[in-house]
C-alpha positions as CSV (number, residue, x, y, z in Angstrom):
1,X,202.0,143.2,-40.7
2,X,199.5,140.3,-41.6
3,X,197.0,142.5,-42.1
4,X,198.7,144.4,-44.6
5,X,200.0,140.9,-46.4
6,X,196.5,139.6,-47.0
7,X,195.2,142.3,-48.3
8,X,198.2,142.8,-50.7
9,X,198.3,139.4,-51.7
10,X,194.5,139.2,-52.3
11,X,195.1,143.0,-54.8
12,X,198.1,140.7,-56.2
13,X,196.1,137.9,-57.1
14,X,193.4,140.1,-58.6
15,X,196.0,141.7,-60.4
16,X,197.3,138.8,-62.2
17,X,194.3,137.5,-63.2
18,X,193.6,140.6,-65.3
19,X,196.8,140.2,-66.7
20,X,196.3,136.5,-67.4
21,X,193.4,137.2,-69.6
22,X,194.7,139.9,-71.1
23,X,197.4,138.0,-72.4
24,X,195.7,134.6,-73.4
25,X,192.7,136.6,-75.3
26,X,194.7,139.8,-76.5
27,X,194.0,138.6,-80.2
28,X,190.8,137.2,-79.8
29,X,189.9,140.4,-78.1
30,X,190.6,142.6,-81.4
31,X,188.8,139.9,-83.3
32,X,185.5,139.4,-81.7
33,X,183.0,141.8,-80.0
34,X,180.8,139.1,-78.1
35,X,184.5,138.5,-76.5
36,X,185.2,141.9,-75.6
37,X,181.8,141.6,-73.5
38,X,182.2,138.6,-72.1
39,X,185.8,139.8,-70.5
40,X,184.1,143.2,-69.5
41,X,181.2,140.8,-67.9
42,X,183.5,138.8,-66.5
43,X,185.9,141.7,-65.0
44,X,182.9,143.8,-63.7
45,X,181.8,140.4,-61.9
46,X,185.4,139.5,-60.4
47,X,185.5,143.5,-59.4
48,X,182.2,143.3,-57.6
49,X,183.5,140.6,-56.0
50,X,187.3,141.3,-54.8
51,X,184.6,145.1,-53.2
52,X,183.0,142.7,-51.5
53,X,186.1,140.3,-50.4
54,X,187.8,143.5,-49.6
55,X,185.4,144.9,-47.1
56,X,184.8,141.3,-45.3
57,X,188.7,141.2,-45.0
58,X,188.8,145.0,-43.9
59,X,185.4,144.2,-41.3
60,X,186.8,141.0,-39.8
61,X,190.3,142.0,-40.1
62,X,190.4,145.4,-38.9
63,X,187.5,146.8,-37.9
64,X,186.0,144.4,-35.7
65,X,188.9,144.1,-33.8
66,X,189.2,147.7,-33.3
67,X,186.0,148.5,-32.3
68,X,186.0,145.4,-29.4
69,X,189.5,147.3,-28.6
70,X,187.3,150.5,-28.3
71,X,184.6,148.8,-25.9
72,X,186.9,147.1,-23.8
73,X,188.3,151.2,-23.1
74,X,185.5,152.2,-22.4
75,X,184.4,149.5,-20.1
76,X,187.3,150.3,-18.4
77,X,186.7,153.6,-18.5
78,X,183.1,153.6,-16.9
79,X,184.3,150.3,-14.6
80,X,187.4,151.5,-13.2
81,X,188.5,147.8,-13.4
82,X,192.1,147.1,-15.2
83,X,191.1,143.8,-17.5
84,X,193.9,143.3,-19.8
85,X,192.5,143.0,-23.4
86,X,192.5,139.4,-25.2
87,X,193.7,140.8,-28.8
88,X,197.2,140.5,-27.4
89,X,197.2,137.0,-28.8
90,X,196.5,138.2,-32.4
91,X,199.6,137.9,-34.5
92,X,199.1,141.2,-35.9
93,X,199.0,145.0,-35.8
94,X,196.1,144.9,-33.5
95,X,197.9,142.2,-31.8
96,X,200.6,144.6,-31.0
97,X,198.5,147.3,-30.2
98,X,196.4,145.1,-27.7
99,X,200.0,144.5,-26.6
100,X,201.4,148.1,-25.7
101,X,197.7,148.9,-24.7
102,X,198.1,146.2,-21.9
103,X,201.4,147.4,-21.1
104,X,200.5,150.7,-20.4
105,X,197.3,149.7,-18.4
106,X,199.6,147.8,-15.8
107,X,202.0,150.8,-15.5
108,X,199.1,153.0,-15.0
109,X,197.8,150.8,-12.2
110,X,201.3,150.5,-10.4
111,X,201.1,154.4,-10.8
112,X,197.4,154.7,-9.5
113,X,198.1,152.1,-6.5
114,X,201.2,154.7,-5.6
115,X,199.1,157.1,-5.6
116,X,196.5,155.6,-3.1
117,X,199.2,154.6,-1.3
118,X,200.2,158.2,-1.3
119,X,197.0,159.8,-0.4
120,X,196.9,157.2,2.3
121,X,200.4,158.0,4.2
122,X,201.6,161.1,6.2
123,X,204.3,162.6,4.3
124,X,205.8,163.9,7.7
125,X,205.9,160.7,9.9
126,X,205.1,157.9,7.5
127,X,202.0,156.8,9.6
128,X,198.7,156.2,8.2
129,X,196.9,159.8,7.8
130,X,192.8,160.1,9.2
131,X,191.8,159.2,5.5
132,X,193.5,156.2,5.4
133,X,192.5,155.7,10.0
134,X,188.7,156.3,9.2
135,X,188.8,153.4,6.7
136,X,190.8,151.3,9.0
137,X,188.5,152.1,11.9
138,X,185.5,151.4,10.1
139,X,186.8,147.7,9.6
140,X,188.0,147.1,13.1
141,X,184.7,148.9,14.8
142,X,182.5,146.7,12.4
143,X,184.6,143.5,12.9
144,X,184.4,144.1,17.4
145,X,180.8,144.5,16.4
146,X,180.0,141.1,14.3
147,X,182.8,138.8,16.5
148,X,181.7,140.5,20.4
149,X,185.7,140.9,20.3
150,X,187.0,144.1,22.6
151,X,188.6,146.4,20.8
152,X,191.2,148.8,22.6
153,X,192.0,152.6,21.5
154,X,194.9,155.0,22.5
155,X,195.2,158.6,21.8
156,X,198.1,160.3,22.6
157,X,199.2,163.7,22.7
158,X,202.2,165.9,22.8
159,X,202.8,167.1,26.0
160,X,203.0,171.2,25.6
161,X,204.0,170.6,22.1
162,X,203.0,174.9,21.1
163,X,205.5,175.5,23.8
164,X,208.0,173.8,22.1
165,X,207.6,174.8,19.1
166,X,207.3,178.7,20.1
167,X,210.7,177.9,21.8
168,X,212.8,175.7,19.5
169,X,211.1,176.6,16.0
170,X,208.9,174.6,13.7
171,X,211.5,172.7,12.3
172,X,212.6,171.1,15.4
173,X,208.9,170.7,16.3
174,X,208.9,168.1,13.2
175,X,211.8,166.1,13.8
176,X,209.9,165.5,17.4
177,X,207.2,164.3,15.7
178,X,208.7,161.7,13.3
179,X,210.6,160.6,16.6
180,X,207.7,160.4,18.5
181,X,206.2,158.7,15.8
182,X,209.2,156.4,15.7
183,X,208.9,155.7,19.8
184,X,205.0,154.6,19.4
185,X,206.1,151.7,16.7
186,X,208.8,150.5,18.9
187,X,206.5,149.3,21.2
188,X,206.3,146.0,19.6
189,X,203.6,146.3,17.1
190,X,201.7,142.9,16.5
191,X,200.0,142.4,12.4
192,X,196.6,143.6,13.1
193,X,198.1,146.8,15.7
194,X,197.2,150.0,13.9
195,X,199.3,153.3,14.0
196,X,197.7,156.8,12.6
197,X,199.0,160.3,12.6
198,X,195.3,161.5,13.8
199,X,196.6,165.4,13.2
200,X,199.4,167.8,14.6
201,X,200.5,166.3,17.5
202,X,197.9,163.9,18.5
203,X,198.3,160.0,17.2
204,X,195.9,156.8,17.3
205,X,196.4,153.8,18.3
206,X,194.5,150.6,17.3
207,X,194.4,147.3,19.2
208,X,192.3,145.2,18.0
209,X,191.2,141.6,20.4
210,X,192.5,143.6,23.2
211,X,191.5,143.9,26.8
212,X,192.2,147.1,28.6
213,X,194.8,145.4,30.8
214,X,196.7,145.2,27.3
215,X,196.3,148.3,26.3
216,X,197.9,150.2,29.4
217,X,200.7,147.6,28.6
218,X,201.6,149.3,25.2
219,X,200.8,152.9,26.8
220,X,203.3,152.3,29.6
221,X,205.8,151.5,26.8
222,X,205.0,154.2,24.4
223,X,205.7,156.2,27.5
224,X,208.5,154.8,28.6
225,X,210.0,155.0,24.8
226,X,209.4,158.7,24.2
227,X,211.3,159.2,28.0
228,X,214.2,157.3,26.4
229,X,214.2,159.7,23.2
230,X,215.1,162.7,26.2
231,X,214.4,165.1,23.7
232,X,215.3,168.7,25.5
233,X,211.7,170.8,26.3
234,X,213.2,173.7,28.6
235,X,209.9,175.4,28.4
236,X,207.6,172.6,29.5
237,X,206.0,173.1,33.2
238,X,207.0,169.3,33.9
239,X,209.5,168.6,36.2
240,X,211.5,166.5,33.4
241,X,212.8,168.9,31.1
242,X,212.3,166.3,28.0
243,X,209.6,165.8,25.7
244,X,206.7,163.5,26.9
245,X,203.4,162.2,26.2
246,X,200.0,161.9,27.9
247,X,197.9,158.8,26.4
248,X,194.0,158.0,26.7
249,X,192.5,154.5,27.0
250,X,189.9,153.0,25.9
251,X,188.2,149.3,25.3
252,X,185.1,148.2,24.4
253,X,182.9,145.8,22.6
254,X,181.5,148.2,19.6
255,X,178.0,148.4,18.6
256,X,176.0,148.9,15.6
257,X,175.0,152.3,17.1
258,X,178.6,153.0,18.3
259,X,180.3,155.4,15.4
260,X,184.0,156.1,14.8
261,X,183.2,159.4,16.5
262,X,181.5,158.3,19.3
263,X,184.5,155.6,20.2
264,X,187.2,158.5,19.3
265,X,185.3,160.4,21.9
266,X,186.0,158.1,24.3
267,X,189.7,158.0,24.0
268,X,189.7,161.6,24.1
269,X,187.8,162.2,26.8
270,X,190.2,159.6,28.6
271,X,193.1,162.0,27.4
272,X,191.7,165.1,28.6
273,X,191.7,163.5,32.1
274,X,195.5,162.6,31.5
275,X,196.5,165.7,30.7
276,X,194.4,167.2,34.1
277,X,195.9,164.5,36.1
278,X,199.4,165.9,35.3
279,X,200.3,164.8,31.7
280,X,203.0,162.7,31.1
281,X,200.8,159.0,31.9
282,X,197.8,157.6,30.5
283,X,194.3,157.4,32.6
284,X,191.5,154.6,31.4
285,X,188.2,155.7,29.6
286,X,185.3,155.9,33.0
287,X,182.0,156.6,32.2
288,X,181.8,157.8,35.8
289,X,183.8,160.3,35.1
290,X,182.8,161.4,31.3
């Protein structure tokens, strides 16, 4: 609104002045032609000059402010950054503009981080998903690297999950899953542990500053905490009629040249012997026997 006052008031004032003259020289005005000039002179002068006041007023007032408004969009636009706009402080329409402009920018970044958050979580279990695990990964394989610090991996399998899903359906097959995934975060999960739906029925687990002797201490207890779920499997070839896991092992001190893949390999090699071996245990990473 003090936009719109100080132009009104300046369009007042200029206003009244014409007025004011008219008044004070309306006889003078009939009476003398150098007068009649000098007040035409005089108005075409003061009209020049409220143009010119006007469009300073309109340009500092109105325009500037709009076009840093515009900028500072665009910046974050191009940026991606969410910098709240200083024209909040004006107390003005552009104020309140800056205002509901800023507003909106923080609801659209609570909205945006839910959405990462989103794309980050599997819908089915609530575990991290592989986008949000290779990010994760990268930051543990890259920190074993730079601090010589071991770095332990477990991947676990289903045991004759397609059996039990041919058997008891699909949607039983999920509620083992979110279970499952329930058992493995049971196991007494410490800040830096890592948990990650790696796909179907296989999960990841991330140890980070962990010798091996460590790691087969959680993989006994995911083991031991799936046995307690004693989820019915009638068609599994197991002697325990119950749903069970097989878990590989792996620790190591990464390397530059060591990828994600590479170390992933590793834990999955160590499950394939796991699941030859019997399923339902976990069996340590051997080059030997890679």
């Amino acid at each position: 609104m003090l936009i719109r006052y100080k132009l009104l008031i300046f369009l007042f004032g200029q206003h009244l002045f014409f007025i004011l003259m008219a008044f004070l020289f309306s006889e003078s005005v009939l009476e003398s032609k150098k007068l009649v000039s000098y007040l035409f002179f005089l108005a075409g002068i003061f009209g020049v000059m409220s143009l010119l006041v006007s469009f300073y007023l309109m340009k500092k007032e109105i325009v500037k402010p709009l076009n840093r408004l515009v900028k500072h969009i665009v910046k974050i636009r191009e940026d991606g950054t969410y910098i709240h706009s200083d024209l909040e402080e004006r107390q003005d329409e552009i104020g309140t503009m800056a205002k509901e402009f800023n507003c909106l920018l923080e609801k659209l970044h609570e909205k945006n981080a839910e959405l990462t958050l989103m794309a980050r979580i599997d819908s089915l279990t609530g575990l991290s998903n592989r986008m949000d695990l290779e990010a994760r990964f990268e930051k543990e394989r890259a920190f074993s690297c730079r601090e010589e610090k071991e770095l332990s991996i477990l991947m676990l399998d289903i045991d004759y999950f397609k059996k039990y899903n041919d058997t008891y359906g699909h949607v039983m097959g999920d509620e083992v899953l979110i279970a499952v995934a329930d058992a493995i975060q049971s196991f007494g999960l410490r800040p830096h542990d890592y948990i990650a739906r790696y796909g179907g029925e296989e999960f990841i687990v991330l140890l980070p500053e962990t010798f091996i002797s460590g790691a087969v201490v959680v993989a006994k207890r995911i083991i031991k905490n799936v046995e307690k779920l004693g989820i019915e499997h009638e068609s599994t070839p197991l002697e325990k009629k119950i749903i069970s896991v097989s878990i590989g092992c792996v620790s190591t001190i990464a390397r530059k040249e060591d990828t994600q893949e590479y170390l992933i390999n590793m834990a999955d090699e160590a499950l394939y012997t796991a699941k030859e071996r019997g399923r339902d245990g976990y069996y340590i990473y051997n080059k030997n026997n890679a």
